[in-house]
C-alpha positions as CSV (number, residue, x, y, z in Angstrom):
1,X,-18.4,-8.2,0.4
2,X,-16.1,-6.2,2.7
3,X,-12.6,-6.6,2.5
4,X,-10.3,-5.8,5.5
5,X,-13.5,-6.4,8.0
6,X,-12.0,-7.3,11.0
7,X,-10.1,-4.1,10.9
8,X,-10.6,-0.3,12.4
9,X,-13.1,0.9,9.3
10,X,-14.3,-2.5,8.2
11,X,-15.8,-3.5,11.6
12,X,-18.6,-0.6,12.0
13,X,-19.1,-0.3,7.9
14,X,-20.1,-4.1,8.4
15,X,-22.1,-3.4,11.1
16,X,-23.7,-0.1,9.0
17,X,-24.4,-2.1,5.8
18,X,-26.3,-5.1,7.9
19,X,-28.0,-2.7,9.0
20,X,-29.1,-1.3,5.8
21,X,-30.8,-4.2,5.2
22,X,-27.3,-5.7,3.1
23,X,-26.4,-9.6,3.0
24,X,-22.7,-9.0,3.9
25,X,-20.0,-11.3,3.7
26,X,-16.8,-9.9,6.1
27,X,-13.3,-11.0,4.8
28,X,-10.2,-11.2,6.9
29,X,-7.3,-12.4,7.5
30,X,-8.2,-13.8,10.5
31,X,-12.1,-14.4,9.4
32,X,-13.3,-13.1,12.8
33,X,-16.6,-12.0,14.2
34,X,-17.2,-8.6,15.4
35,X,-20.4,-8.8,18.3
36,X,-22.0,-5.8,16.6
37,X,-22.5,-7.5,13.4
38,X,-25.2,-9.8,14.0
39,X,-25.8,-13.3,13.1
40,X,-26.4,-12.4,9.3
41,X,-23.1,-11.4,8.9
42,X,-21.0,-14.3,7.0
43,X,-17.7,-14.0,8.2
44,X,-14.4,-15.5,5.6
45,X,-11.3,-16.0,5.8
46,X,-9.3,-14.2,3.0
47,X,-5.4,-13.4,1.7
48,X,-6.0,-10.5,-0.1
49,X,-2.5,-11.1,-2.2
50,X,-4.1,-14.2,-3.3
51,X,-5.7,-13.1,-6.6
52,X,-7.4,-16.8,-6.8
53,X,-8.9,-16.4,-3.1
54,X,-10.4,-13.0,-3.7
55,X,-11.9,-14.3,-6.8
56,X,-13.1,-17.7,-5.1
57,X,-14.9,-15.2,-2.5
58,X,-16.2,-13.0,-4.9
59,X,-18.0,-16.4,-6.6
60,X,-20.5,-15.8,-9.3
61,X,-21.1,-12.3,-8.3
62,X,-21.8,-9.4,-5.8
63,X,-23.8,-6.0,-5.9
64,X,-20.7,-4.4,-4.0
65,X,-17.1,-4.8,-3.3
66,X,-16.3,-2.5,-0.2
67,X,-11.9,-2.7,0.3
68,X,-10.3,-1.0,3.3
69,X,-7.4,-2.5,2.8
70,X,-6.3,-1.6,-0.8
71,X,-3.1,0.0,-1.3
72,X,-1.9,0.4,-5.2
73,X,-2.2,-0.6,-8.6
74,X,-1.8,-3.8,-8.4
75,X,-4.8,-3.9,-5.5
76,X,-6.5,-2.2,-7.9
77,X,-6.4,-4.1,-10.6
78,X,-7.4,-6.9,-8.6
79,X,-11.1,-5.5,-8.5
80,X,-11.4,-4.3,-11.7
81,X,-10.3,-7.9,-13.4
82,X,-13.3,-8.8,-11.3
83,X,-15.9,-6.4,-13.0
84,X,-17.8,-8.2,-14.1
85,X,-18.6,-9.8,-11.5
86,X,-19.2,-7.2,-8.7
87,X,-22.1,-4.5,-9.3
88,X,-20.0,-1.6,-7.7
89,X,-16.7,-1.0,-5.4
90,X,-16.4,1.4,-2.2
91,X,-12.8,2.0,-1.7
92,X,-11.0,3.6,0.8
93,X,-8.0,6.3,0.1
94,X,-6.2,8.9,2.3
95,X,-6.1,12.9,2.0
96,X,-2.0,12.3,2.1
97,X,-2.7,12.2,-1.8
98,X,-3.4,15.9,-2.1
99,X,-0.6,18.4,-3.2
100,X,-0.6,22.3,-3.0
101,X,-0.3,24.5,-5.5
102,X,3.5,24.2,-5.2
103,X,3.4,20.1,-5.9
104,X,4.0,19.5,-2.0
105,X,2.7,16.9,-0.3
106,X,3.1,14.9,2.8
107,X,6.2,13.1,1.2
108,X,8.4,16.3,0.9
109,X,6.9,18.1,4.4
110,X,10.5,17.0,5.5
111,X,12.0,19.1,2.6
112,X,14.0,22.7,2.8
113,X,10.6,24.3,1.5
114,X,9.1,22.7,4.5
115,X,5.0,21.4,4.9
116,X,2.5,22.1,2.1
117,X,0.6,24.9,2.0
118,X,-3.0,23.4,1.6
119,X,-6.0,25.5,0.6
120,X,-8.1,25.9,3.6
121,X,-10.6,23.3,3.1
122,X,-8.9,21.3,1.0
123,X,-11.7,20.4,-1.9
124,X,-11.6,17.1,-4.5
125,X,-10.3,19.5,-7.1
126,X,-7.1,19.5,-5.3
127,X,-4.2,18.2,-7.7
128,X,-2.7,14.8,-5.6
129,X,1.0,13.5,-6.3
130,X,2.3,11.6,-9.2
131,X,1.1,8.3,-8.9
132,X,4.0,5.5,-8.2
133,X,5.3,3.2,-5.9
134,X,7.9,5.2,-3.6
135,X,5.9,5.8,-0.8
136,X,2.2,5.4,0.5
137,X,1.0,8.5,-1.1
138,X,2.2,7.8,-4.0
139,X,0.7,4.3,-4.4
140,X,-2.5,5.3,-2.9
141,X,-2.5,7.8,-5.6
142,X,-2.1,5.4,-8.4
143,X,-4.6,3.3,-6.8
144,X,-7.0,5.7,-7.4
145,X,-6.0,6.3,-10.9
146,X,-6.3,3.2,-11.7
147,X,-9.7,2.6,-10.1
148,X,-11.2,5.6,-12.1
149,X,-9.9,4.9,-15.4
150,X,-12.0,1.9,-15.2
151,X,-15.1,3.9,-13.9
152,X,-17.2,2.8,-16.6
153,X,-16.3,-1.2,-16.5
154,X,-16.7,-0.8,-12.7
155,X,-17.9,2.3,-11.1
156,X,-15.7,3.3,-7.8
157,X,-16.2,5.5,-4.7
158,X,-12.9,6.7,-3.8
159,X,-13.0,8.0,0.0
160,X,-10.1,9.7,0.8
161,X,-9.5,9.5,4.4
162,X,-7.9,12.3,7.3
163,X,-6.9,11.1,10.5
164,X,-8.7,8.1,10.8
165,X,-9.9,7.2,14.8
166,X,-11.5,4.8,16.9
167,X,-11.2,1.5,18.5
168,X,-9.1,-1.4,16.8
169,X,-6.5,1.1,15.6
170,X,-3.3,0.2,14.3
171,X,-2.0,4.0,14.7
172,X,-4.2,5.0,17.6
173,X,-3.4,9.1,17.9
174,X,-5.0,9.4,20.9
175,X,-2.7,6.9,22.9
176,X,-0.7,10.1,23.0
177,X,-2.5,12.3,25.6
178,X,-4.7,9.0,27.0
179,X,-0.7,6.5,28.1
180,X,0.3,10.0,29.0
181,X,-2.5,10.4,31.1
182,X,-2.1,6.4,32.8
183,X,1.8,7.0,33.1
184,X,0.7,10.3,35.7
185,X,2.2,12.7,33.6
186,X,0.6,15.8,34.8
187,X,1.9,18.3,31.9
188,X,2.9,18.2,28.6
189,X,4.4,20.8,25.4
190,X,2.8,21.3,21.9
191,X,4.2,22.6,20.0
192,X,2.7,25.3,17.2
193,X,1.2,26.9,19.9
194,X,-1.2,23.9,20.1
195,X,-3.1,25.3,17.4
196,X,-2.3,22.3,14.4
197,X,-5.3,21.3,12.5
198,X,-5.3,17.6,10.8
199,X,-8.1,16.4,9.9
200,X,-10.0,13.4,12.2
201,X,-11.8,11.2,10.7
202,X,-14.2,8.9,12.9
203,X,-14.3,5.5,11.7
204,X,-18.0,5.6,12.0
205,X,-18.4,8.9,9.9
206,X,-16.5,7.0,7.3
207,X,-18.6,3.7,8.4
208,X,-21.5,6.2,6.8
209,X,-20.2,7.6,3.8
210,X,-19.8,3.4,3.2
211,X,-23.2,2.7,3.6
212,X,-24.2,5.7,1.7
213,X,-22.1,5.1,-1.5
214,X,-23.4,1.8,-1.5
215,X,-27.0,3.1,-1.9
216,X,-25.9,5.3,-4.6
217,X,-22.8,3.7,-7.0
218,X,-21.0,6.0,-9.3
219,X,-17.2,6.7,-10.1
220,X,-16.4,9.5,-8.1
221,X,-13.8,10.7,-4.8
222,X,-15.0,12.1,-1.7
223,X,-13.3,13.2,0.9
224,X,-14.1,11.3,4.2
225,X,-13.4,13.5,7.2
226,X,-15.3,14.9,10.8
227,X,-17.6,17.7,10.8
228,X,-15.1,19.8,12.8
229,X,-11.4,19.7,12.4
230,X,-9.8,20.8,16.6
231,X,-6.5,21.5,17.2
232,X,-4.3,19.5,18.9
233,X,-5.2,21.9,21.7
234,X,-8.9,20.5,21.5
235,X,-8.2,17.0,21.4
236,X,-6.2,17.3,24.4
237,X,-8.9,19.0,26.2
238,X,-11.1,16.3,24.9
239,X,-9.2,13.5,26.2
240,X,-9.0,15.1,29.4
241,X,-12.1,15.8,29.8
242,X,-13.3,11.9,29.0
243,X,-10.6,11.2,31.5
244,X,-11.5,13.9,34.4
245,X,-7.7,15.0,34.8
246,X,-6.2,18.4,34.5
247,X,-2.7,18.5,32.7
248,X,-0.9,22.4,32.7
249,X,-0.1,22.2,29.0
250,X,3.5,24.4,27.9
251,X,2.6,26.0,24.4
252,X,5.7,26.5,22.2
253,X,5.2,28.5,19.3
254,X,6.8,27.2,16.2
255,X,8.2,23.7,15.6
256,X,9.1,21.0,18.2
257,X,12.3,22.5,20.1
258,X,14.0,19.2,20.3
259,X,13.3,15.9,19.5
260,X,9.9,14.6,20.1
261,X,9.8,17.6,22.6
262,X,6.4,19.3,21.8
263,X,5.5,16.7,19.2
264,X,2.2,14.5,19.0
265,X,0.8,12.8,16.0
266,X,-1.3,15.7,14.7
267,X,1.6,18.7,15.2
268,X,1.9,19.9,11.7
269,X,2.8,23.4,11.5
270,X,0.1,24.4,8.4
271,X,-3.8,23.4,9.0
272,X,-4.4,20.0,6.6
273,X,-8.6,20.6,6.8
274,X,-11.2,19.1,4.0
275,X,-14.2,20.0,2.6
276,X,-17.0,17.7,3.2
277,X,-19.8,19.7,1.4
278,X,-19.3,17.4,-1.9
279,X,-20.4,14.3,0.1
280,X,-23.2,16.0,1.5
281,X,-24.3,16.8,-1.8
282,X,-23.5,14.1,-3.5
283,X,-24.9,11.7,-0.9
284,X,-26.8,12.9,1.6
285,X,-24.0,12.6,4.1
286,X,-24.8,13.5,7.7
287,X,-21.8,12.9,10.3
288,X,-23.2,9.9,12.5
289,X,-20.6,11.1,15.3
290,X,-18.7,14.0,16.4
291,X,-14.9,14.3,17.8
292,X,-16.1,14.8,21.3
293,X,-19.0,12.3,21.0
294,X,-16.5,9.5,19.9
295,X,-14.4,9.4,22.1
296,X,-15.3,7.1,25.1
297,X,-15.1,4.8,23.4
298,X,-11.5,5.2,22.2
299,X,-10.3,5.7,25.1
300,X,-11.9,2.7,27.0
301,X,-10.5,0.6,24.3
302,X,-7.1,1.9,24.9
303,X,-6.8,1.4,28.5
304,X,-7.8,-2.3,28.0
305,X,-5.5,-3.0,25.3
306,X,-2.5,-0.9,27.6
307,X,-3.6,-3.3,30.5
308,X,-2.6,-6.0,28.7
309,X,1.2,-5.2,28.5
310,X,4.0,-3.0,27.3
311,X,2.3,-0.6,24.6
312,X,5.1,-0.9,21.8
313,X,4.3,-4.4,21.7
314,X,0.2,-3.5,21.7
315,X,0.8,-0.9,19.0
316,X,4.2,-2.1,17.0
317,X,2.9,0.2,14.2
318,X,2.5,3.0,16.5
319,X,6.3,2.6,18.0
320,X,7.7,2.4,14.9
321,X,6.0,5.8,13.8
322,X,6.6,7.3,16.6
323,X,9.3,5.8,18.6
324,X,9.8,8.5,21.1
325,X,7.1,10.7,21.8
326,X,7.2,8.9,25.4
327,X,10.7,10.3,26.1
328,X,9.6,12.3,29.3
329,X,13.2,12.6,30.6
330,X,14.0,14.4,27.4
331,X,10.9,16.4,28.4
332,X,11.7,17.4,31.9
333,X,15.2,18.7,30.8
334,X,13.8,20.6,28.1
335,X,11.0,22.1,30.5
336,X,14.0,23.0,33.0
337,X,15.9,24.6,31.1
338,X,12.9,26.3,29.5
């Protein structure tokens, strides 16, 4: 059973665990059908804050419980009352858990002391914030504790996710350089010199480590990122590249110099890279896809969703985030005056 099917991690982890030879039964919201899955595939509707409905799809049992869509204890707790009942869970997490050395995290990056200072990669053994329910790292946090205190009543891979992409994202990081691109916008400013490393993670690589965990169940966290971590820099190229335009880029060394001037969604002024060598130990785990390789795709899905109208109504998650990295005016004056 996979929970949260219809959305950006569910759809090709569906599609990788039919094709493992699982019986796979995809829950939504919505209950929809992806085309890739195959006629196997037994698509549900389901409210994940029902407790009742989660255990009514559950039924008498299942080898494995695969969530993309838990979010804290209380999501948590939901699976393990359901032990036993299900042979073994896949879960997925986010890197914004991990702390440095100093206890910052993603939550305080806003802070005087300014972003954490992460190990370069950033292993399991990383200490992660005080679990709680204050913000999403927090409560992805205490998900996790919970899930792993009940390891042995229901053994949990917990995949802590970077910067997830592909198509049907809520938070799409790559509308940045491709509705830039659409709009005719011929240059742009990064700031940190271009050089800020956050971690991608391709839904398909984490598609992947799905299928593999599933193969192999145990109580354990993995971090679920790319083979390569590029810099903003790189991903620009990238996009351009997929989208045969040539953009002069303005590199501006330190933070943005005003506003969303210089800003995208990976511009973080310290590198946030992880290890992946426990996964590939642990299970076999061979990237499916890289950065490059991936995105096509993204970017053909993009242009048809921005066909269809105004992109804060496409991507109301994205505006919210991100309300103004579009603000060209504020751009041109700052690259006048420049």
């Amino acid at each position: 059973m996979v929970i949260g099917a219809s959305g950006q991690i569910g759809r090709p982890a569906v599609a990788a665990l039919a094709r493992d030879g699982w019986e796979v039964t995809a829950a939504s919201r919505g209950g929809g059908r992806d085309e890739a899955w195959g006629e196997g595939v037994r698509a549900v509707r389901l409210d994940r804050s029902d407790d009742g409905a989660l255990a009514a799809v559950v039924g008498d049992g299942c080898d494995l419980v695969v969530d993309m869509v838990a979010y804290d204890a209380g999501h948590a707790r939901q699976l393990t009352a359901l032990a036993d009942r299900i042979g073994s869970a896949v879960v997925i997490s986010s890197v914004s858990v991990y702390e440095d050395d100093k206890g910052r995290g993603f939550d305080t990056q806003g802070e005087p002391d300014g972003f954490p200072a992460y190990p370069v990669p950033v292993a399991e053994t990383q200490p992660t914030v005080a679990p709680g329910e204050a913000t999403y790292s927090t409560r992805k946090a205490a998900l996790e504790r919970e899930l792993l205190a009940k390891g042995q009543q229901l053994p949990t891979t917990v995949l802590r996710a970077g910067a997830v992409h592909g198509p049907y994202s809520p938070l799409p990081r790559e509308l940045y350089f491709v509705k830039r691109h659409l709009d005719g916008r011929r240059g742009r400013v990064l700031a940190y010199g271009g050089e800020s490393r956050f971690h991608p993670a391709s839904a398909r690589n984490i598609a992947e480590l799905v299928r593999l965990a599933a193969g192999r169940p145990g109580s354990r966290v993995l971090n679920a990122c790319d083979p390569q971590a590029p810099t903003v820099a790189e991903i620009g190229a990238a996009v351009d590249a997929v989208m045969g335009v040539e953009p002069e880029t303005t590199l501006v060394d330190g933070p943005p110099p005003g506003g969303a001037v210089g800003r995208t969604p990976w511009s973080v002024p310290l590198p946030m890279v992880c290890d992946m060598s426990a996964a590939e130990r642990e299970l076999g785990y061979r990237p499916v896809v890289s950065y490059e390789d991936s995105l096509p795709e993204t970017v053909e899905w993009l242009r048809r969703r921005l066909a269809e109208g105004d992109w804060r109504e496409c991507f109301p998650l994205f505006a919210q985030v991100y309300p103004d990295l579009f603000d060209y005016a504020a751009e041109d004056a700052w690259l006048a005056g420049a």
